[in-house]
C-alpha positions as CSV (number, residue, x, y, z in Angstrom):
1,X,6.6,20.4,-20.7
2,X,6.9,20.0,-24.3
3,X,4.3,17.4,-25.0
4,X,4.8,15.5,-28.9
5,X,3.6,12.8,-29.9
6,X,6.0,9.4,-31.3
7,X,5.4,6.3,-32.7
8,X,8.2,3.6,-32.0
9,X,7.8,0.7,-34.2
10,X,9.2,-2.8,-33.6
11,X,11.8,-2.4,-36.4
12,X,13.8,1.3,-35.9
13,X,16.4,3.1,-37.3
14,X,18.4,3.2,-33.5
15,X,20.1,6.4,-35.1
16,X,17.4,8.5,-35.4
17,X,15.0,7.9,-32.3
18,X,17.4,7.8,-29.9
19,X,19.6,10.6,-28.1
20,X,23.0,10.3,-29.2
21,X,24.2,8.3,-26.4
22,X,22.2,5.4,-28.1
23,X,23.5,6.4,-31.1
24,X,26.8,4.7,-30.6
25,X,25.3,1.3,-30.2
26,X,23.5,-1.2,-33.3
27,X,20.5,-2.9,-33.4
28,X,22.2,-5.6,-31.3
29,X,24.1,-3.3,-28.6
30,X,20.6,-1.3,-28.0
31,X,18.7,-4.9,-27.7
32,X,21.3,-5.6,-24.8
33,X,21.0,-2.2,-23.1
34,X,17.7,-2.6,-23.0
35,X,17.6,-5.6,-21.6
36,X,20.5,-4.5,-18.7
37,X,18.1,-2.3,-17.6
38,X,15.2,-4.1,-16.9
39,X,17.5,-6.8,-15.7
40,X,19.8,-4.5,-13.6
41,X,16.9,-3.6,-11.6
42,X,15.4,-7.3,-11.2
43,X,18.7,-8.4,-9.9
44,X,18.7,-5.5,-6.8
45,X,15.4,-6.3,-6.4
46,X,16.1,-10.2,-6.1
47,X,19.1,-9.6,-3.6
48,X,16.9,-7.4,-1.6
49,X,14.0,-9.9,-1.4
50,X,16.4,-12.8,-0.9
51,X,19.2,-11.3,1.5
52,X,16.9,-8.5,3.1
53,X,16.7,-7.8,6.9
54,X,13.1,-7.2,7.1
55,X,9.8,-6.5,5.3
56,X,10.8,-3.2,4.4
57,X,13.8,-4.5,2.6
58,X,12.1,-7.2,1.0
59,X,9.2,-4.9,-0.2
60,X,11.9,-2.2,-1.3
61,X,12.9,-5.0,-3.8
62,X,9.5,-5.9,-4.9
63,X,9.3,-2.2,-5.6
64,X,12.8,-2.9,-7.5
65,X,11.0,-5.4,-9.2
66,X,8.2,-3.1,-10.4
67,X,10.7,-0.7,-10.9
68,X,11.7,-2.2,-13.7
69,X,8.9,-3.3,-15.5
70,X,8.5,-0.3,-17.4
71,X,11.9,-1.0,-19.4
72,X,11.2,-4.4,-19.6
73,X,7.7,-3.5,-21.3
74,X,9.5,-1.2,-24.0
75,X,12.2,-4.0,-24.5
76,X,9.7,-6.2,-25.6
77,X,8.9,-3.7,-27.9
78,X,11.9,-2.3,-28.8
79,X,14.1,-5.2,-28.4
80,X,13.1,-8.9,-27.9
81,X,10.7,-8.9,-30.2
82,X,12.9,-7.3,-33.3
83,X,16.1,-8.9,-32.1
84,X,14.0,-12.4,-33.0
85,X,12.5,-11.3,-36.1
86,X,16.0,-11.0,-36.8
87,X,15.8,-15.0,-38.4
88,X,11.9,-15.0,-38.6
89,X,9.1,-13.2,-38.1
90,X,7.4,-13.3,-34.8
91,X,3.6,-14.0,-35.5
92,X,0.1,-15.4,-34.3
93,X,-0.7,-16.0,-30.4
94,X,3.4,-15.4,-29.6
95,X,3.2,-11.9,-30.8
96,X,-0.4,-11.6,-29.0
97,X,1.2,-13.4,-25.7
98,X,4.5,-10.6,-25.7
99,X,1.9,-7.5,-26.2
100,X,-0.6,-8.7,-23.2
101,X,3.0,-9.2,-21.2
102,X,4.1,-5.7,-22.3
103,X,0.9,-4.4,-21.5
104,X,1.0,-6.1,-18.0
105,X,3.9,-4.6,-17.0
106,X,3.1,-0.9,-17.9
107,X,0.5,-0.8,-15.7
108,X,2.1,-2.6,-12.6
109,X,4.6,0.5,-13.2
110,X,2.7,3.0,-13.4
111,X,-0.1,1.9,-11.0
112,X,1.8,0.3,-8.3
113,X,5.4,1.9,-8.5
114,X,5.1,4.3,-5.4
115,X,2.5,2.3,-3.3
116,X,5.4,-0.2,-3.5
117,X,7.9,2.8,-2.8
118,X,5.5,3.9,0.7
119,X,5.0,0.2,2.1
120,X,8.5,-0.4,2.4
121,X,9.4,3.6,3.6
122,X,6.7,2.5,6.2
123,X,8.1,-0.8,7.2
124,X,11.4,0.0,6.9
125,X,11.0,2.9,9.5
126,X,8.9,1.2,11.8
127,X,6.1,3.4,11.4
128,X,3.3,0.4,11.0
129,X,1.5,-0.4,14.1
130,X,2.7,-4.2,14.1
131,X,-0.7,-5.8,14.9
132,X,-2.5,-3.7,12.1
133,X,0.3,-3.7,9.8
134,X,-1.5,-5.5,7.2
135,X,-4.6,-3.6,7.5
136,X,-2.7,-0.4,6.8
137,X,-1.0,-2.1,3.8
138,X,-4.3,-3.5,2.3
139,X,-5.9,-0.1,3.0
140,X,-3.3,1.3,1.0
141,X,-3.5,-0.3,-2.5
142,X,-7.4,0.4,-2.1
143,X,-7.4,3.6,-4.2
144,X,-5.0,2.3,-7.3
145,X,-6.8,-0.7,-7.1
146,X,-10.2,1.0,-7.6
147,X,-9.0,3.4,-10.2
148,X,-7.1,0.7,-12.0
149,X,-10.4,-1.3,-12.3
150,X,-12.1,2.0,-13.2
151,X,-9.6,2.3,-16.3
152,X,-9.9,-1.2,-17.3
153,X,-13.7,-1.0,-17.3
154,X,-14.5,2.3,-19.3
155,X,-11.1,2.6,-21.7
156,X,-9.5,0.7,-24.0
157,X,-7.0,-1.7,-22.6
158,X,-4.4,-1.2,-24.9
159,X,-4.0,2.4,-23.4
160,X,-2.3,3.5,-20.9
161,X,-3.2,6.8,-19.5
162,X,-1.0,8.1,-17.2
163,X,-2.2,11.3,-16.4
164,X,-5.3,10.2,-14.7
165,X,-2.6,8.4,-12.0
166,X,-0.5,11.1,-12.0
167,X,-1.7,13.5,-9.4
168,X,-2.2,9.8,-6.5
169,X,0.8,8.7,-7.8
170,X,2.6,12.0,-7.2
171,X,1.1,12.1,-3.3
172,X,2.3,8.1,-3.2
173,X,5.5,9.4,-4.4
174,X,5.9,12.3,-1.7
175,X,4.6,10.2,0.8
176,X,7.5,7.7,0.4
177,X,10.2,10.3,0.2
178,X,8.8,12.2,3.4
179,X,8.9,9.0,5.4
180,X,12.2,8.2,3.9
181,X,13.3,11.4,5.6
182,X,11.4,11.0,8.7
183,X,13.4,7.3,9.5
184,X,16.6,9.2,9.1
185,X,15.4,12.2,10.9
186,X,14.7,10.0,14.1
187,X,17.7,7.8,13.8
188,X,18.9,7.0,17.7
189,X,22.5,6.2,16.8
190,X,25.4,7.1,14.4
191,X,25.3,4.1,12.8
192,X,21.2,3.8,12.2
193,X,21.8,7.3,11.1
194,X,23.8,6.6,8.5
195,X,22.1,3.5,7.0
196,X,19.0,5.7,6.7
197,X,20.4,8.7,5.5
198,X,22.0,6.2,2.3
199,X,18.8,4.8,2.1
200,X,16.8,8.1,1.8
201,X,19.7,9.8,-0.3
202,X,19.0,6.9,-3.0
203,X,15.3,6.4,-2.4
204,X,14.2,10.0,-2.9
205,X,16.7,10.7,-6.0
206,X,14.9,7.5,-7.8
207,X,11.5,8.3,-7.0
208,X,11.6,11.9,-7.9
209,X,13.5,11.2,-11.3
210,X,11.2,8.7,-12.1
211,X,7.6,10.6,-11.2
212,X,9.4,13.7,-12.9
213,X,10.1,11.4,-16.4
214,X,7.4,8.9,-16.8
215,X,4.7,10.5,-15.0
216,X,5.1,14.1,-15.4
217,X,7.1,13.9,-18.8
218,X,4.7,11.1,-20.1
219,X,0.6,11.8,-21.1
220,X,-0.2,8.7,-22.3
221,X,1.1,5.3,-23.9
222,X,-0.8,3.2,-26.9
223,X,0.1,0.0,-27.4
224,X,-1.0,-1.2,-30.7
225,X,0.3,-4.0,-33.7
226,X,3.2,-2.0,-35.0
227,X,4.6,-1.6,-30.8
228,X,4.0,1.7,-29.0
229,X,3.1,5.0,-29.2
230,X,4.5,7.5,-26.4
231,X,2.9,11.4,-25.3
232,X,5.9,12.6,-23.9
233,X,8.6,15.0,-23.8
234,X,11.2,12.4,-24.6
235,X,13.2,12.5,-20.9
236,X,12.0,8.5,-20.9
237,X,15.0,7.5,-23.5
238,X,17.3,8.8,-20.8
239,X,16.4,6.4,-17.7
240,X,19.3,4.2,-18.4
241,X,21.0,7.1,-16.2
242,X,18.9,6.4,-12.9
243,X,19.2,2.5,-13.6
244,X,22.9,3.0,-14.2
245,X,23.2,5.6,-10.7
246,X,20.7,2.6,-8.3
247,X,23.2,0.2,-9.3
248,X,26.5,2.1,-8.7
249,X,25.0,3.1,-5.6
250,X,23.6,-0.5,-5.0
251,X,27.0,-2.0,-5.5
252,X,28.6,0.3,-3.7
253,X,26.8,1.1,-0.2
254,X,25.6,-2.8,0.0
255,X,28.9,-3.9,-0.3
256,X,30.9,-1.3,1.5
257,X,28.4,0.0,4.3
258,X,24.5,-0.9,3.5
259,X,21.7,-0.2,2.5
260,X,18.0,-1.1,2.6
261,X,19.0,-4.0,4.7
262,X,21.7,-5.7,2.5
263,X,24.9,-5.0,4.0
264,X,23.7,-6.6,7.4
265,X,22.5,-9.6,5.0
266,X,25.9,-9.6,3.7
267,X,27.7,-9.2,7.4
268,X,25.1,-12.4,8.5
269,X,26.2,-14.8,5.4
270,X,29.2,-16.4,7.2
271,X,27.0,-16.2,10.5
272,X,23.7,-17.9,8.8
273,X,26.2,-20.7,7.3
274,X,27.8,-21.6,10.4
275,X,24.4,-21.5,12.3
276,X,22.8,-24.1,9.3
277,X,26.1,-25.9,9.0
278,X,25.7,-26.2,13.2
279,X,22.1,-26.5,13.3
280,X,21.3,-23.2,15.3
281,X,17.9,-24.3,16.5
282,X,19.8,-27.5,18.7
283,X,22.5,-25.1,19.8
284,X,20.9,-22.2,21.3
285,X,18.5,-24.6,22.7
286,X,21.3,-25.8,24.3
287,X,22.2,-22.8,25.7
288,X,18.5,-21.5,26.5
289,X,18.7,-25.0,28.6
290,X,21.9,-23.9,30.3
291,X,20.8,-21.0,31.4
292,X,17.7,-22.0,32.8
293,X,19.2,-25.3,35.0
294,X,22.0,-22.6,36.1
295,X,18.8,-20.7,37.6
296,X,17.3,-24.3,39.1
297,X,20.4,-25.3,40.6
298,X,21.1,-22.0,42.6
299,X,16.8,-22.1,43.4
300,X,17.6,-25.8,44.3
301,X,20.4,-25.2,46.6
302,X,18.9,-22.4,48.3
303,X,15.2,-24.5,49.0
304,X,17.6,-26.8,50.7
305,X,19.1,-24.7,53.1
306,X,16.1,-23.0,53.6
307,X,14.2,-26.2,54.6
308,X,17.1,-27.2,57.0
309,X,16.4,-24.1,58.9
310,X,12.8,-24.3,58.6
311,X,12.3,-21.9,56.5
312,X,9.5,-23.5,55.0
313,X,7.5,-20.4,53.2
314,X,10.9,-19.2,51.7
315,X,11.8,-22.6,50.4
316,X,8.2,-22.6,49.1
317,X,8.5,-19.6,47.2
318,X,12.0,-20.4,45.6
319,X,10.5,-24.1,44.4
320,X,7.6,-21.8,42.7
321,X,10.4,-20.1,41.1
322,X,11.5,-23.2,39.9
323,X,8.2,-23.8,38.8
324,X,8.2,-20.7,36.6
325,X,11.6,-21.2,35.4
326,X,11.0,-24.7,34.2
327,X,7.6,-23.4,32.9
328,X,9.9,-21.1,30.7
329,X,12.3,-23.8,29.2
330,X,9.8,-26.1,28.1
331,X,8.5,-23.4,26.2
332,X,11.7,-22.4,24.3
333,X,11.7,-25.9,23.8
334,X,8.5,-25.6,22.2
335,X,9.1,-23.0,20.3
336,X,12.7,-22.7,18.6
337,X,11.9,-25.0,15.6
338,X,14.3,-27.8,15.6
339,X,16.6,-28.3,13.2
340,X,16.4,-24.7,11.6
341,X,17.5,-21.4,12.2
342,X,14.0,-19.4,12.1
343,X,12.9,-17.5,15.5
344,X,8.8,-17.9,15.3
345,X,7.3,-14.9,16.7
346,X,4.2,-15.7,18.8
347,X,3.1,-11.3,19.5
348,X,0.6,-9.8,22.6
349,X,0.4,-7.0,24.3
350,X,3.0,-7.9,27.3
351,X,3.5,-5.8,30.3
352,X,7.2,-4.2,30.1
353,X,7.5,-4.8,34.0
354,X,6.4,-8.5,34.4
355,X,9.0,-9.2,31.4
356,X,11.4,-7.6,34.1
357,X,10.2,-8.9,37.0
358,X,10.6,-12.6,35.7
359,X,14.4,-12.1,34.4
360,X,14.9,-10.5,37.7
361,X,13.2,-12.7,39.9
362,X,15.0,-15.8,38.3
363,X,18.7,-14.3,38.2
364,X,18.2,-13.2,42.4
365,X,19.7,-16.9,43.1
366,X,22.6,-16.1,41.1
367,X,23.1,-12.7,42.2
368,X,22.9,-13.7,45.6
369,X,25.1,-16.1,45.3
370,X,28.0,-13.8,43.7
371,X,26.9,-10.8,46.3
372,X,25.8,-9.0,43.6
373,X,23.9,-6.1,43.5
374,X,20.9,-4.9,40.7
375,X,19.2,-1.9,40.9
376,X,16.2,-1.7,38.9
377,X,14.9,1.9,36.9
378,X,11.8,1.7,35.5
379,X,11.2,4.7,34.0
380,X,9.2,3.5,30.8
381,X,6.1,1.5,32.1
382,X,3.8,0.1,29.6
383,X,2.6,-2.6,27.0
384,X,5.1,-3.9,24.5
385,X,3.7,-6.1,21.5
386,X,6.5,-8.6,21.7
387,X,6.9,-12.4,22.2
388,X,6.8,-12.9,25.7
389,X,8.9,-16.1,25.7
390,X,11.7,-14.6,23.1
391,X,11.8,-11.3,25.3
392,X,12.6,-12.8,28.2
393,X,15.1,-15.0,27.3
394,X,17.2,-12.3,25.2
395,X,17.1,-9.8,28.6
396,X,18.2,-12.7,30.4
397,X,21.0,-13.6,28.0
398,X,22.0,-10.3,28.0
399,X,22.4,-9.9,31.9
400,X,23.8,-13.1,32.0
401,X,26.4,-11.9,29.8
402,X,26.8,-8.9,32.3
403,X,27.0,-11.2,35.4
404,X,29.8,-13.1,34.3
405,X,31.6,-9.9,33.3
406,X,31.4,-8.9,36.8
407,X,33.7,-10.1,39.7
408,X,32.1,-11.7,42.8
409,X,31.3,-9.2,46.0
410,X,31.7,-6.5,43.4
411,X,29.3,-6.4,40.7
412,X,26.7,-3.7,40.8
413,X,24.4,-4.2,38.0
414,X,21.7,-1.6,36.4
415,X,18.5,-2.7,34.9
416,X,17.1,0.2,33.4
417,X,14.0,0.8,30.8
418,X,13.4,4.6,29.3
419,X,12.3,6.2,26.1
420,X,14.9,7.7,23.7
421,X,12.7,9.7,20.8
422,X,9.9,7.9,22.0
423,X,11.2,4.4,21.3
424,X,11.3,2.0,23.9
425,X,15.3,1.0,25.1
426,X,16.1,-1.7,27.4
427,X,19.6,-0.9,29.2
428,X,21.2,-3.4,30.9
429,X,24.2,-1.6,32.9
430,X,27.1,-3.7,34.9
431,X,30.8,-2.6,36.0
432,X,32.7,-5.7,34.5
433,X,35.8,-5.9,32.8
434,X,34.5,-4.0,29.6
435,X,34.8,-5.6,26.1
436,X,38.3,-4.5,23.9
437,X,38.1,-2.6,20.9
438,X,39.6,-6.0,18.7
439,X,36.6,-7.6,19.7
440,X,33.7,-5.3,19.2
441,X,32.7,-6.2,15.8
442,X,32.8,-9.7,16.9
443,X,30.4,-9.7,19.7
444,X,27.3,-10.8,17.8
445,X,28.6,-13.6,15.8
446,X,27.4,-16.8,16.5
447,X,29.8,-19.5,18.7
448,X,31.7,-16.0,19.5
449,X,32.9,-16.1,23.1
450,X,35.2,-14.3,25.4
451,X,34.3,-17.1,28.5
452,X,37.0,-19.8,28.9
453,X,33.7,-22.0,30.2
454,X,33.3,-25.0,28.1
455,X,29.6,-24.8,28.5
456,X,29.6,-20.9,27.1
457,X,28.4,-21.4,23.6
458,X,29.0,-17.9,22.6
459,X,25.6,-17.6,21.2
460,X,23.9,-15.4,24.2
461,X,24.5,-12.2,22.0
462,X,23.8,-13.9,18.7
463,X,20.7,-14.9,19.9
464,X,19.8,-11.7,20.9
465,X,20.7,-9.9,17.7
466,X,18.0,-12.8,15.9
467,X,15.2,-11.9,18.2
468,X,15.4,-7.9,18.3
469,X,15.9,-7.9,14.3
470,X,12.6,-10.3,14.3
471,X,10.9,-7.4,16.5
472,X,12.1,-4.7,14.2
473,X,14.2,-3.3,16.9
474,X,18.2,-3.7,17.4
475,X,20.3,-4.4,20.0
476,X,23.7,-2.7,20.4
477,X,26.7,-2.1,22.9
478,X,26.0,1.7,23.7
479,X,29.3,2.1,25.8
480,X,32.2,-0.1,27.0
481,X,35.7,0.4,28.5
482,X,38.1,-2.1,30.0
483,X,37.7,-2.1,33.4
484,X,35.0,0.2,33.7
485,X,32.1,-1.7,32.3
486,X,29.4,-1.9,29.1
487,X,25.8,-0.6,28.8
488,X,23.6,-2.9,26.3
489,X,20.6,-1.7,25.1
490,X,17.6,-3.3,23.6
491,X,15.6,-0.9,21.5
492,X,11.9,-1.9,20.1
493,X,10.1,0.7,17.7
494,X,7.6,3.4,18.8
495,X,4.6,1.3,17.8
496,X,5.5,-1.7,19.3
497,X,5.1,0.4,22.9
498,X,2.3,1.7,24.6
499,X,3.5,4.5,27.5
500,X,1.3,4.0,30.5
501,X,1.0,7.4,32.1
502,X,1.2,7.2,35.9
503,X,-1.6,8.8,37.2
């Protein structure tokens, strides 16, 4: 590295300090350039905070956000403050306000830029223990924290010395890019797969440019009266190139296919605006309710017969059924918020097998009643941080979905739970009628139904999708063919299960 050292004043001869891409543009093209940049990556990192999936997409564009505070400190500099002095000169406790800003922002980049970069590679992998997912994150800005304090308190604060970050940033830095890797390394399906692999491809180019140019290129910065002084080798002036390649990128993948979470945003727009515009809180509590007085009515009809022949301890334990069932309902009415579209998550540590024991003990009625068989393969036992409530209602929506798929006197339908790279995967196996190709991107959108029932509300799957993206996990149609049948699987992340080694 070819360390110099160069003073850039607030008024500049663009000509000479800049390579001779910047030499094309004035005083007034460089002032907008430099303000595309900072604002290019503001906007992504908006959209991604706004529109993101998760908390790995939403921290991604935080780490947008800080992304670009390092142009946006040299545009003060180099740009807002000498396009105004343009009519007059920018003076007193104005000019004092814009330096302390400047300053600000140089060391949220160069401090924070990568722990930023790991907190979302973490979350948006799954790799966080849920319950201690805060913890880890706290634990994490410890060290910049105390070395940022440690700056401020024994040098000047109108310096900016980035080699003493350099070497934590750089382990920050590979830290994020080896996890990036990891998510895509461990992706189940084709299509996860892919989404990480775009997300990784991007991630790891703009961290590595970045920690190669303004951490490695850079030894210090001054700020002082007259703007800025740089130690560097000069790569800096040419960062417009990795703005310019995140938002190609950006454009591109979140549009076309996805990435960080904002194509699935994008896919869910016309889905969250019919579910506001329909209130989705009232209408799948509507359909949670249908469900559940299906299950009473069978339970009902079947106490009945069972106390005509005096079969008083079967009725018994059918009306404690009932008792669980309607134990169930009145908490779903509890806890989907009316008149909103927000699932609220209430986590413990939940036994995977009681979660299946209720769905199946409460659909028996049913499949009894359609002479129905379920076979039941438990081959993952253990605890599964989840909401209990929300759990139970999405396996049951998603075997309801398989029971009326079935014929009557025919059905046999598979209940299955197994690890697939050690993440835990719900499978919920029937022989129905298979869903067409024309209709497989369809199958999760709200009020989406194949049932000719007036009381199907098309929002079993729907539902579904909502829960499983709130648990981090994803729910997909594995394998389907007309007249053969479909395989749905709910799939949680590694640390949201505990295995339970049979002993």
């Amino acid at each position: 590295m070819v360390a110099f050292c160069r003073r850039v004043p607030q008024r500049m001869d663009f000509h000479y300090t800049f390579a001779p891409f910047f030499a094309i543009f004035t005083a007034g093209g460089a002032v907008i350039l430099y303000i595309l940049m900072f604002i290019s990556l503001w906007t992504i990192g908006a959209l991604l905070i706004r529109n993101g999936r998760n908390a790995g997409s939403v921290v991604m564009g935080i780490a947008m956000v800080v992304g670009g505070c390092s142009s946006f400190a040299f545009a003060i500099h180099l740009s807002i403050i000498p396009y105004f002095e343009q009519w007059r000169p920018v003076t007193g406790g104005l000019k004092q306000l814009l330096h302390a800003i400047s300053l600000v922002a140089a060391y949220t980049y160069w401090y924070f830029l990568y722990y930023c970069a790991l907190v979302s590679a973490l979350l948006l992998g799954n790799w966080l223990p849920p319950n201690r997912r805060k913890t880890f994150i706290v634990c994490l800005a410890l060290p910049l924290m105390v070395l940022l304090v440690y700056h401020l308190c024994t040098k000047p604060l109108w310096i900016v010395n980035v080699g003493e970050i350099r070497i934590i940033a750089g382990l920050y830095m590979m830290a994020s890019c080896l996890f990036f890797i990891a998510s895509w390394l461990r992706g189940t399906t084709t299509l996860i797969k892919r989404l990480y692999l775009r997300t990784m491809l991007v991630s790891t180019t703009a961290l590595l440019w970045s920690y190669m140019v303004d951490f490695l290129g850079m030894s210090r910065i001054v700020f002082d009266s007259a703007g800025f002084r740089i130690e560097s080798n000069g790569l800096w002036e040419y960062n417009y190139l990795i703005i310019l390649w995140l938002l190609l990128f950006f454009i591109f993948f979140g549009v076309k296919y996805g990435i960080w979470g904002i194509k699935l945003r994008f896919e869910r727009e016309k889905h969250d605006y019919s579910m506001k515009a329909l209130t989705l809180g009232t209408s799948i509590l509507n359909h949670s309710i249908k469900n559940e007085l299906s299950k009473i009515n069978y339970l009902n009809e079947r106490a009945q017969s069972n106390i005509r022949l005096n079969h008083q301890a079967t009725a018994i334990e059918q009306l404690e059924i009932v008792e669980d069932v309607t134990r169930h309902m009145l908490n779903m009415v509890d806890r989907i918020k009316e008149k909103t579209n927000d699932i609220h998550l209430v986590e413990r540590h939940h036994q995977v097998e009681e979660l299946i024991q209720y769905t199946v003990l409460t659909l028996d009625p049913i499949l009894e009643a359609n002479r129905m068989k379920l076979e039941t393969q438990l081959e993952a036992k253990g605890l599964l941080w989840c909401d209990a409530e929300h759990m139970k209602e999405a396996i049951t929506n998603v075997m309801m979905n398989a029971l009326d798929a079935m014929k009557p006197g025919e059905g046999v339908l598979v209940l299955a739970t197994k690890l697939v790279k050690n993440q835990l995967v719900i499978e919920v196996k029937d022989n129905g009628c298979g869903i067409p190709k024309d209709q497989m991107d369809k199958v999760f959108d709200p009020f989406f139904t194949t049932k000719r029932s007036s009381t199907s509300f098309g929002l079993g799957l729907s539902y579904c999708y909502g829960v499983m993206q709130k648990h981090g996990g994803s729910v997909y149609i594995a394998e389907t063919s007309p007249g053969v049948g479909t395989t749905v699987c709910l799939q949680f992340p590694r640390n949201r299960f505990q295995l339970r080694e049979e002993g």
